[in-house]
N, C-alpha and C positions, 0 to 999 in steps of 0.2 A: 534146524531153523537158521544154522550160522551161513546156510546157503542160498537165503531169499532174501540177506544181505545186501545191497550193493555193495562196490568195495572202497572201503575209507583213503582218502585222501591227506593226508598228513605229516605235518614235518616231525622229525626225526624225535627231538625233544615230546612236541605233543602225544605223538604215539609212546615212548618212555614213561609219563605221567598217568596215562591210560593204564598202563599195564602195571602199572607198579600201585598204583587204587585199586584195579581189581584183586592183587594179591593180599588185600587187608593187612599192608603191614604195620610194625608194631611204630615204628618212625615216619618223618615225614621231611619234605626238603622243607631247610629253611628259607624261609622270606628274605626277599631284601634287607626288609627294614630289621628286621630281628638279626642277621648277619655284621650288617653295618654297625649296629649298637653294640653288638659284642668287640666287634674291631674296635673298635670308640671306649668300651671302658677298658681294654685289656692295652691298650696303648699309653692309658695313663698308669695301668701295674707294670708295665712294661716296655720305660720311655723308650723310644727311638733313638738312635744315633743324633749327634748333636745338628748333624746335616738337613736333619729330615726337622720337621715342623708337624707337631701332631695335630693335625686336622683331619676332615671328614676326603679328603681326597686323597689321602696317606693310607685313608680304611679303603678307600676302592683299589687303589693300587695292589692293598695286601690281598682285598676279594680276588681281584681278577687276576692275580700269581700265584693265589693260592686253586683257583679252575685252572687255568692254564695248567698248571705242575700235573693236578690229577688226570686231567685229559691226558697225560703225555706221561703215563706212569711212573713219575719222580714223586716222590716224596715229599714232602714239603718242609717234616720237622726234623729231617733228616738227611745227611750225608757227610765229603771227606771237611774237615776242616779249611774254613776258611776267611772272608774277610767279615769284619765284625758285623755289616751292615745284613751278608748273608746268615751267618750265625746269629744276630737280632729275629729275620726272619723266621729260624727254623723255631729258637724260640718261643717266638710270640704265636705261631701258628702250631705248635705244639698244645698252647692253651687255650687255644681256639676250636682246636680239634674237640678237648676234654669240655671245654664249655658248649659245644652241638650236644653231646651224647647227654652233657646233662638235662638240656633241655627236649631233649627226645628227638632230635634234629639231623640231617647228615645236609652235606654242602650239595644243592643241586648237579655240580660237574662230576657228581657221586653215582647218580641214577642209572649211565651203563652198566657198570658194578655190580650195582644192587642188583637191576633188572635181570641182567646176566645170571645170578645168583637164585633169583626166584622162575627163571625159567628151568634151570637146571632141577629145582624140587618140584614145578609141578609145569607139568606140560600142556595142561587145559590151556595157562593162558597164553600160549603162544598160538598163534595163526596157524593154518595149514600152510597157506602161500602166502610168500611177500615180496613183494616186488622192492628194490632200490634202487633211486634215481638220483644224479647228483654228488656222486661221493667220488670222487676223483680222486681227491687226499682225505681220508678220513683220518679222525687219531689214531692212537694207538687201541684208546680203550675200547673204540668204536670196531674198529677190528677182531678185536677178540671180540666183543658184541656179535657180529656179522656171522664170522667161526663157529659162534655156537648155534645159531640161528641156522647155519645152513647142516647141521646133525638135528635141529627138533624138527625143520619145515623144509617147504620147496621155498629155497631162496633165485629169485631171477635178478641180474643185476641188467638195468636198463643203459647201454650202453653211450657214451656221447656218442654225437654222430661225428662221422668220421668223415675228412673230405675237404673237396676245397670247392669252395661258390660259383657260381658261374659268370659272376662277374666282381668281381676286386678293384675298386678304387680307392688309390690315398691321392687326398688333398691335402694342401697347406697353405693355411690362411695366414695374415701378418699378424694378430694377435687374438686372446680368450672371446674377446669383444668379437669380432666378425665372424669368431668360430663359430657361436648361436648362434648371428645373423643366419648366416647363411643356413646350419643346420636347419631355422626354423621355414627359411624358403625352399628348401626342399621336403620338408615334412607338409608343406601347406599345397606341394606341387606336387607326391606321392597319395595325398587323400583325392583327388582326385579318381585316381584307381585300382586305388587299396582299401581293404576293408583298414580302420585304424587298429584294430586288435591286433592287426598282423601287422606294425610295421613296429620294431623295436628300436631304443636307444639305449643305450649303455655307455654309463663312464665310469673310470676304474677307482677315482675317488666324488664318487656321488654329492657327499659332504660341499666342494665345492661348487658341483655346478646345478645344484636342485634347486634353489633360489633364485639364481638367473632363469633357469632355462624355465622354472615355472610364469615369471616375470612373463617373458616374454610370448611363453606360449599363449598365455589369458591373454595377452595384449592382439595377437592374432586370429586367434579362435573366439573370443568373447566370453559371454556366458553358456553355460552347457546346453546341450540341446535340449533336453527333456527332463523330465523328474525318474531319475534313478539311475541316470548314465551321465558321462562326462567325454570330454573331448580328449583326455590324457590321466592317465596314473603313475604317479610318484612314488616307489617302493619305500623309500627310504624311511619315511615318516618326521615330525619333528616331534622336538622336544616339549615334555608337558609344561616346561617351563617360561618356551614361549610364546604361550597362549596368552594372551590379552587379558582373558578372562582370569587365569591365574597370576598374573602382575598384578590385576587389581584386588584379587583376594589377598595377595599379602601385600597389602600397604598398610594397614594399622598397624599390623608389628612392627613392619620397617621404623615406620612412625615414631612406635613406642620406643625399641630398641634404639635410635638413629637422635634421639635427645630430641626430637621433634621438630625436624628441620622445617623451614617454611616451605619450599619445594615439595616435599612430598605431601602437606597437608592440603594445597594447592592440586595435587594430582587427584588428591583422594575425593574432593569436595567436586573435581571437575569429569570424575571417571564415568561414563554412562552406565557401570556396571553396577551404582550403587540409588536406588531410585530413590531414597527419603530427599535429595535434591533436586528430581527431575522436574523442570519448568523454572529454575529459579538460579540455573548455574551463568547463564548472563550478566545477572547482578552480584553474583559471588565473587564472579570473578576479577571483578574492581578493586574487591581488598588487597588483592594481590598489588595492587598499583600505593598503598596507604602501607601496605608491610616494610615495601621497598622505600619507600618516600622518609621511613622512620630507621629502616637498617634493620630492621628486626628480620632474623635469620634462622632460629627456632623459639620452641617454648610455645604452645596451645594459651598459658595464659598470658603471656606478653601478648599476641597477637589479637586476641579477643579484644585484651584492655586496650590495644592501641585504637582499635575501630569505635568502643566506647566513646574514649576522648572525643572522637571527630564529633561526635552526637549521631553516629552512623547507627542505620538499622539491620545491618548485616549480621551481629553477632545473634540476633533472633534467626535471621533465615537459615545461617549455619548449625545453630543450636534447636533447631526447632524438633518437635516431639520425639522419634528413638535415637535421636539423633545426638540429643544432649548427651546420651551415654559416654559418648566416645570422652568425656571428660572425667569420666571415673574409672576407665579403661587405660587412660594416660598418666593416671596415680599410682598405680600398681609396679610395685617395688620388681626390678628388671633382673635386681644382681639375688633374686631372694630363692632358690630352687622351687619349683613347685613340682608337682607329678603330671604327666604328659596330658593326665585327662582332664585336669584342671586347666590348663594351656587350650587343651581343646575343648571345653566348653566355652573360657571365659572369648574366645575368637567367633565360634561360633554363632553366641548371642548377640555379638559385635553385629555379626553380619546382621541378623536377622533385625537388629534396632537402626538397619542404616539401610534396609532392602536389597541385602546382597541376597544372590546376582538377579540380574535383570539381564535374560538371555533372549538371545538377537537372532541365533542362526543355529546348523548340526554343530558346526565347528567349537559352538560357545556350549550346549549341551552336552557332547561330548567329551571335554575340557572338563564342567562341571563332574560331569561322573565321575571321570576317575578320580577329582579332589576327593570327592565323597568318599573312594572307596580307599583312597592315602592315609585317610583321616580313620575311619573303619579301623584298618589294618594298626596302625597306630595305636590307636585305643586298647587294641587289645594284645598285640603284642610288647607295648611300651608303657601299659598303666601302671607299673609300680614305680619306673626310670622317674627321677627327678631329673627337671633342667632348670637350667635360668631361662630368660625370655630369649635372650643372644641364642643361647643353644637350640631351644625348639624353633626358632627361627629358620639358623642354619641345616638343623637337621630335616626339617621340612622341605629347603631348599632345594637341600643335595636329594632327596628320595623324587620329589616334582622335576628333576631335573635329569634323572638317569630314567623316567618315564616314558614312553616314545609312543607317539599317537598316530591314529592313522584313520582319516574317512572311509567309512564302508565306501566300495565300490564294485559295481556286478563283473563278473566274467566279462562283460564284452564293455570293459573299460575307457575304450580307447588306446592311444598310442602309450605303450608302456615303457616307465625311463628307469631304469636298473642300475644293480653295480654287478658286478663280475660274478657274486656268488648267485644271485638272484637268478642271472640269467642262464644259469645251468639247465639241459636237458628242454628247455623251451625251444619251441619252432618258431620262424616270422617267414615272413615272405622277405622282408628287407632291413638291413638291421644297420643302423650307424652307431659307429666305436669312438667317443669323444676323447681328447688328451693324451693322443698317444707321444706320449715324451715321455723321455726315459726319466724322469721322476715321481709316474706315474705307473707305466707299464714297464719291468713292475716297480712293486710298491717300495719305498726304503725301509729297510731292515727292524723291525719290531724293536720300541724299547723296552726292555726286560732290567730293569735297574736292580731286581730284587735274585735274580738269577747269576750264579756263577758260569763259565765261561764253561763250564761243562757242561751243565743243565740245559743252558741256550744253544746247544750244538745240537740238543736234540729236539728243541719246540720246530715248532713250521713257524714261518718266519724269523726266525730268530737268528739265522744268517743271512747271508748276500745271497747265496745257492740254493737255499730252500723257497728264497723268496720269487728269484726267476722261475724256479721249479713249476713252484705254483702259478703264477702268470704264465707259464710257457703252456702248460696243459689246460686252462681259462680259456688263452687267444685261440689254439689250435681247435679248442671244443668247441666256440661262438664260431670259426669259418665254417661247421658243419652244419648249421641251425638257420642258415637262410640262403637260395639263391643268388639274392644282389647284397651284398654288403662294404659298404663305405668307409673307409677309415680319415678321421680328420683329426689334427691338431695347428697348434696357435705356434708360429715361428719365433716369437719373441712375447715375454710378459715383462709391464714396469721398466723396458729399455734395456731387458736380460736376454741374450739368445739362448733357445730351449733346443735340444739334441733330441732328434727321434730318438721312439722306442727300438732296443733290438729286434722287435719282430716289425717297424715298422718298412714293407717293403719298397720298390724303384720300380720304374721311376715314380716322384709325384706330380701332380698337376697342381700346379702354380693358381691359386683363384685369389681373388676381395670381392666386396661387397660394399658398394658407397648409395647408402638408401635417402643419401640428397641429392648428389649430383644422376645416378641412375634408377628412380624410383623405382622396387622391384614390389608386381604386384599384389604381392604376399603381404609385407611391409606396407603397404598404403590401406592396409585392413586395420592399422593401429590406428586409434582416435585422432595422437597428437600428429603423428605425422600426415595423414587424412587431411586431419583440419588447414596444414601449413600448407600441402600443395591445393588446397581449394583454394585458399588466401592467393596463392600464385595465380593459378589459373583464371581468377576474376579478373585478377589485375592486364590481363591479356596482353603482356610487354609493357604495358605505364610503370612508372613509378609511382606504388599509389600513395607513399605519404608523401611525394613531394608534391601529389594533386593535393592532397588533403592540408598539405600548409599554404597551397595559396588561397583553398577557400576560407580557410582561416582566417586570412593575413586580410580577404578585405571584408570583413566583417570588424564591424567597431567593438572591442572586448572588453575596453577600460570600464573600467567600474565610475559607480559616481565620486567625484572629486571629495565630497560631504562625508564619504566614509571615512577620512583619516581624521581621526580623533585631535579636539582641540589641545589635549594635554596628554603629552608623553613625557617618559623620563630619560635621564642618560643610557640607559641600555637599550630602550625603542633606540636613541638614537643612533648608538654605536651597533645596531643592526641595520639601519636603513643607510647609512655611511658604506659598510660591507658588503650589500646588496638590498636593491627597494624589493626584490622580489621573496626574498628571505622576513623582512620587515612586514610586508605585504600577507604571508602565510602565517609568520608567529602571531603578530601582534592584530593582525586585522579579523585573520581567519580563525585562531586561534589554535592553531592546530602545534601540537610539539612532540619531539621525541620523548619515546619511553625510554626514561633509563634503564640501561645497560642491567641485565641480574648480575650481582655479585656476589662473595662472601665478604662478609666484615661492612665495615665501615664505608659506607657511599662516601663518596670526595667533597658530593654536594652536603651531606649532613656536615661531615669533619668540616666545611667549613665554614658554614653559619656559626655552629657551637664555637670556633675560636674567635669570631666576630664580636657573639654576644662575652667571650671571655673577655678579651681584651679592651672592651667597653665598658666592665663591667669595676674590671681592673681600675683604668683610667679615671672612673667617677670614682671612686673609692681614694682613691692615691690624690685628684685634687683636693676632697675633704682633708683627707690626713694633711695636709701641708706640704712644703717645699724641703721641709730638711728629711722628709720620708726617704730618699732617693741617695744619702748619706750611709742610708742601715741597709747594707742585702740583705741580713739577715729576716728585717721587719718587712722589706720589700718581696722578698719571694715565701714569706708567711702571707702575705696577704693576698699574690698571686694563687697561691695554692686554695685558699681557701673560696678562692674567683670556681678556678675550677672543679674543687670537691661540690660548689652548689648548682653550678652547669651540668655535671655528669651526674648527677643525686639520680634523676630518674634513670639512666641506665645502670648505674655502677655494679648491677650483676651481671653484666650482660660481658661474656669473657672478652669480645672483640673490643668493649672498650677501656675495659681492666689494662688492655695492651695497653690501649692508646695510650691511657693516662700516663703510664710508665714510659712512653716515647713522648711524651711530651712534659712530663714534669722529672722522667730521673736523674738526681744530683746525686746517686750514691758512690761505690767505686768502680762504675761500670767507665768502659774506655771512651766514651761518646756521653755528652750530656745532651738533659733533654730540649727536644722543642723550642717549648715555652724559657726552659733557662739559659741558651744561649740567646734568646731573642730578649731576655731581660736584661742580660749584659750590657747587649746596643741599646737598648734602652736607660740606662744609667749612663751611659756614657753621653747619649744624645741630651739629657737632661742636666748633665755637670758641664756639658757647653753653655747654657743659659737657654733652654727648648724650657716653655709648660704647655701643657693640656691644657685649652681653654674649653675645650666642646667636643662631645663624640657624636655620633648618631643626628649631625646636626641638619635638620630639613629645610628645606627653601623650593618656594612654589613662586608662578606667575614669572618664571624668569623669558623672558623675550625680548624682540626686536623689531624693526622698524619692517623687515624686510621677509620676518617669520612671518608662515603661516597658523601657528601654532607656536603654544608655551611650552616653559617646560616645569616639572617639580621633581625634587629628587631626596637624597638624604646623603651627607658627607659624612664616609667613615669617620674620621678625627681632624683635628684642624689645631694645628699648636703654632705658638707665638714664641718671639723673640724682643725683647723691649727695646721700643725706640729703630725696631729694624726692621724685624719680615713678619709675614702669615704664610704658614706652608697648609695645604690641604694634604689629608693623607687619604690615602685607600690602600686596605689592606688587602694583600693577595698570597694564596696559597697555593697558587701553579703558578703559570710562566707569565713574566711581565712583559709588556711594551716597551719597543727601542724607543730611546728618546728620539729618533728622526722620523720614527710613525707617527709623534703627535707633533712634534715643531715644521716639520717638512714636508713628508707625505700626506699629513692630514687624515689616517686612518681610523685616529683611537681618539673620541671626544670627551669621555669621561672627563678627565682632571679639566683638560681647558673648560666647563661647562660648569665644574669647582669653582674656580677659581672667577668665570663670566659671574656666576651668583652674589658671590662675596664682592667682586669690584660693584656690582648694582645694588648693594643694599643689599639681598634677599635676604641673608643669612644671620637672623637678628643677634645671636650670640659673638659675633666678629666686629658690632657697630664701633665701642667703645676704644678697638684696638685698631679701628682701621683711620690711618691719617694719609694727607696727601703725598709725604715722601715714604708712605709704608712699599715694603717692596713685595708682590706676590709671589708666590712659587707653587709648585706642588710635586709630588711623587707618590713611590710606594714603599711601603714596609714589607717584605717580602718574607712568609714562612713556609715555603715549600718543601724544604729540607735543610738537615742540619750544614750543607755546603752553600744554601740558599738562602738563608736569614743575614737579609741585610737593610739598610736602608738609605734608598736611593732616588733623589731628586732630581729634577727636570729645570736645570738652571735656567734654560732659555723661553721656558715657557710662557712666561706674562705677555712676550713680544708678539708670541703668537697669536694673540687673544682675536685680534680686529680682524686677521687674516681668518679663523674660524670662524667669526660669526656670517662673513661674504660667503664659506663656506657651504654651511648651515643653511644660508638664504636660498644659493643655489637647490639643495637638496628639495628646499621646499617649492621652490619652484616645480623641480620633477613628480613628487607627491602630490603638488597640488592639482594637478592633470589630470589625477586619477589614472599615473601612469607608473607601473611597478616595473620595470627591467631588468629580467635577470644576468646585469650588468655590474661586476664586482665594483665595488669604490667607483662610481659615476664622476663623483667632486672630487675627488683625490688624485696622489699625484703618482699612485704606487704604480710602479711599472711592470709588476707580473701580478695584475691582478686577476687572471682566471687560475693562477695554483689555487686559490680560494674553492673553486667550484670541485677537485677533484677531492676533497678532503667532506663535502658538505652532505649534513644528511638529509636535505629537502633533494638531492639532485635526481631523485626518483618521481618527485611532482613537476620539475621542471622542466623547459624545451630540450633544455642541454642533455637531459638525461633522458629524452624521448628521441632526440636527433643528437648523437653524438657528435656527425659531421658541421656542427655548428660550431663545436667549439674546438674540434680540432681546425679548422678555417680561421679560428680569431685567433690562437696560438700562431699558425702559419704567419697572420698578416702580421701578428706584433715580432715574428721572428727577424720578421723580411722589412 
């Protein structure tokens, strides 16, 4: 019956595993995962060199030197003496050896051997006839394999072809980048006449160029033509790890394990892969704007509690029906070992109470499979193994990780993109050979770190000569495998000149590819570049946005004049001073930047909380009296205890455990804190004859004759000198103002609009102190850093007053037009006032940043 057969098809390994099941033998190859694990505990019996770091990529290393060895008849627990790190080796794979047998096990790079062994006792299962294809270098073991094969059966070896093409071209492009251009415009310009099965591409490190070249192929070809074929196949495959679908099945561990950063709880709550939030991730995703606003950076209950506070209802949408679990999922003791199947239920339940997955495409169900069958294997090779959460984490990582997927794809595939081994014994009609540089073709020398200078003499690859070896018998066996074949590489990568391959031949032809200035028709099948030469093309030689700003320009756009609110504060103002069109989008439109993500401590929280410190201070210290400021010791008791009740609700929270200690430590550390140098000047300022008469003090209705509009506001602090001055303070915790920005240039309003208040009455805390020879002033207290705590007045300020309110009038003049110009400092006097624009983050809604040649024009003119 063995001859109404057809005859099988298969790779070398597959056929191995066939024949070694039909032998019913008493063993079995070990699995990945069961391999790995063994490496993983035999590494903690048997640390590593102090060099090496015992991890799960330490156990691959030993996996795959311990195939290597056998494939290449060495030994592994054995031979001459030598350096410790090899004698660690032979050791620990000595106990690796005896831990397979005991679990019934041999190392799959074992299976020649064996196989070879059960052919020799029974000859049933060997074939009558077999054909070998491909084997150009086989191993050693694989030889003796072959050996015996050709005394049980009729062995035919299918030979490369031999020869050279009928036609041979090398190109060279100026870099990787034009290398696919072009590859893909003759691939676009080959289908034309070629079936796509036949035309082959090959690069000799695939790894890098199977991501571009896929990029760009979908971006040419489209979507596939029909259901069951495709336009191109990708031998290589990727990794199970970088499926989309497996990111988002491991984000609760990450989660768990990762102390529960806000970023990935963020991810997890935003992922499509998990449906118990689908229709409602819109509104979720706002808390991520109230996480940041408070600094909170992990912790599921910080976060929650923080949305509580606002009165928000978000912590229901998050929390809502299996979804709540995930809060009892995040209790679970991390550092406490459990057994592998306890880890994989308590995940898998996970899933199932959050609607994991919710699959989209083949890509995404395929993905799922093999989790499932990770997870499978796992359970039941790993059920007794105890881990912490860290470990089954990583261990999971590393197994999804060394997993390699690949879409089914029919025989007639389309154009097929290979590496070197791949492309063995296949025929095309026309075949292009990408990267031929000599760090490619061939390959550099095999790292074998765990091999002595003997053993590596004998693997394939494992020198210079074996490596050319192999690449020389590759290139000579691909010129026999199609009529027209191409050789192309990149002259220069990153501004580095690349050296042909030694087989790459003379002369070359010199090509580029510029798919803006020469659209090539291939390339205009991409979307983007499609859509920008149609944009061209309408425009038929006009310039169409400089059509499109004169129709602009006479059409009336001002808004109504009534929009600008009767009452703004100091900082509406010190924006509309900087620019009315900035003033115009914060304050009118309302629109603002999202802070920046960061770790720790926003600048903007750090510095509200030193505001309310230092106000809190100050009312506290006028109670206490004047001879308070006599005692540091009572005076930085009192400050401390300002901010132990400022920081109460975070004080778990590690990032501001720092702070406190950069801001209040006086122990023996070389630098004191923050807060206690800036108490210093403050004692100092206060044994001049300074008090506190008012913090946080408010004043509304301030205006003028000439304003269109009031103003109200609230003054940091405001201290007095008897019989002399009133100074206004504003406290700052980044960079201050030149004193010629507010006396001269007229840039920065704040303090003059202090000090406007207090000279008109507004400021009812100041009446009693203020007389007609009283002198005003103002500045700042500056706690930026410990090189930056100082305290610094604005002697000539009061003079300034009358000059700002003409100012100010001006301003409103412009405002009141219902005219917003995005014109830095309009009333001022600064003379590089468009540096402003190139630093601002509105300049993506503005002209300037829709017409750059605008503002490079108003630089010219202010040059000239």
């Amino acid at each position: 019956m063995r001859g109404w057969h057809p005859p099988q098809a298969v790779s070398l390994n597959a056929w191995l595993q066939n024949v070694w099941t039909e032998s019913w033998p008493e063993r079995v190859p070990a699995s990945d995962i069961l391999r790995t694990n063994l490496w993983y505990r035999l590494t903690s019996e048997i640390p590593p060199p102090s060099s090496f770091e015992r991890d799960l990529g330490l156990c691959s290393l030993l996996d795959e030197n311990y195939g290597v060895m056998i494939r290449h008849r060495l030994e592994p627990a054995a031979g001459f003496p030598s350096t410790p790190l090899v004698e660690w080796r032979r050791k620990i794979s000595r106990a690796f050896k005896v831990g397979l047998d005991r679990e019934g096990c041999f190392h799959p790079a074992e299976l020649p051997i064996l196989v070879s062994g059960a052919i020799s006792k029974n000859n049933e299962i060997c074939p009558g006839k077999i054909s070998l294809s491909g084997f150009e270098s086989p191993a050693p073991i694989e030889k003796d394999l072959f050996s015996l094969l050709e005394k049980k059966a009729h062995v035919e070896y299918c030979a490369t072809q031999k020869g050279k093409p009928e036609e041979l071209r090398a190109i060279a492009l100026p870099s990787p980048e034009q290398e696919v251009r072009y590859l893909i415009h003759c691939l676009a310009g080959n289908a034309l006449s070629v079936p796509l099965s036949r035309i082959g591409v090959i690069a000799p490190d695939l790894n890098v160029y199977a991501d571009i070249l896929e990029e760009g192929l979908k971006e040419i070809l489209g979507d596939n033509p029909s259901q069951g074929s495709q336009w191109f196949n990708i031998t290589l495959g990727k990794s199970l790890n970088d499926s989309p679908l497996v990111k988002a099945a491991l984000l609760p561990l990450r989660f768990l394990t990762g102390r529960e950063p806000r970023n990935l709880f963020l991810s997890l709550l935003l992922s499509p892969y998990y449906g118990c939030w689908q229709g409602q991730r819109h509104a979720i995703a706002r808390a991520d704007r109230v996480w940041r606003e408070c600094s909170i950076e992990s912790g599921l209950d910080n976060m929650i509690a923080s949305l509580t506070k606002r009165g928000s209802t978000l912590p229901e949408k998050i929390l809502s029906g299996g979804a709540k679990n995930i809060t009892s999922f995040c209790r679970i003791n991390t550092e406490k070992p459990e057994e592998t199947t306890s880890w994989i239920k308590k995940l898998t339940e996970l899933w199932s109470d959050l609607g994991f997955p919710v699959i989209s495409d083949e890509k995404d169900t395929l993905a799922w499979r093999h989790l499932e069958s990770i997870l499978n294997d796992m359970q039941a090779t790993l059920s007794k193994e105890r881990m912490t959460a860290q470990e089954f984490l990583a261990f999971l990582n590393h197994v999804v990780s060394r997993k390699k997927t690949q879409t089914s794809a029919s025989e007639e595939a389309g154009i097929q993109v290979m590496g070197l081994i791949e492309s063995r014994g296949l025929d095309f009609e026309k075949i292009y050979i990408l990267d031929m540089n000599d760090r490619s073709l061939p390959q550099p020398v095999r790292p074998l770190p765990l091999l002595d200078t003997a053993e590596r003499r004998v693997v394939q690859g494992g020198t210079t000569h074996s490596q050319y070896d192999f690449a020389r018998k590759a290139f000579y066996g691909i010129l026999g495998s199609a009529p027209r074949i191409t050789l192309l590489r990149a002259k220069q990568k990153d501004s580095e000149l690349l050296s042909p391959s030694p087989f790459w031949p003379g002369p070359e032809i010199q090509e580029s590819i510029d798919i803006w200035r020469e659209p090539d028709p291939a390339w205009l099948r991409a979307d983007w570049l499609k859509s920008s030469f149609k944009g061209l093309n309408a425009a038929k030689g006009r310039d169409m946005i400089a059509d499109f700003r004169q129709k602009i320009a006479k059409r009336d756009l001002h808004p109504d004049p009534d929009i600008v609110p009767q009452i703004l504060s100091p900082s509406d103002m010190e924006k509309a001073v900087k620019c009315p069109y900035i003033f115009f989008v914060s304050r009118i439109l309302k629109i603002e930047e999202l802070e920046r993500v960061q770790q720790g401590v926003s600048p903007k929280e750090r510095g509200i909380r030193l505001h309310r410190i230092l106000a809190s201070f100050t009312r506290r210290a006028r109670k206490s009296g004047p001879d308070l400021f006599s005692n540091r010791e009572a005076v930085l008791e009192l400050l401390t205890i300002c901010v132990t009740e400022e920081l109460r609700d975070v004080e778990r929270d590690p990032h501001w455990q720092v702070e406190r200690k950069l801001l209040l430590d006086s122990g023996a550390s070389i630098a004191p804190g923050l807060l206690i140098a800036w108490l210093d000047e403050e004692i100092r300022h206060r044994q001049d004859g300074w008090q506190c008469i008012t913090e946080e003090a408010g004043f509304t209705d301030l205006g003028d004759s000439g304003w269109p509009f009031s103003l109200r506001g609230r003054i940091d602090r405001i201290d007095y000198m008897k019989d002399r001055e009133i100074v206004c303070w504003d406290y700052k915790t980044g960079n201050i103002p030149k004193a010629a920005a507010i006396v001269h240039q007229f840039t920065s309003p704040q303090l003059p609009l202090y000090l406007l208040a207090v000279r008109k009455g507004k400021v009812s805390d100041t009446e009693k102190y203020l007389k007609t020879d009283t002198t005003l002033s103002a500045g700042y207290m500056q706690l930026k850093s410990l090189k930056a705590v100082k305290i610094h007045t604005i002697d000539t300020i009061e003079s300034s007053l009358d000059e700002w309110i003409g100012v100010i009038s001006d301003l409103g003049k412009i405002l009141n037009k219902g005219d917003f110009p995005a014109t830095p400092f309009p009333v001022s006097l600064y003379e590089k006032s468009n540096d402003t624009c190139k630093d601002c983050s509105l300049i993506t809604v503005c002209e300037k940043g829709l017409y750059p040649e605008i503002m490079m024009a108003e630089e010219f003119n202010i040059e000239n």
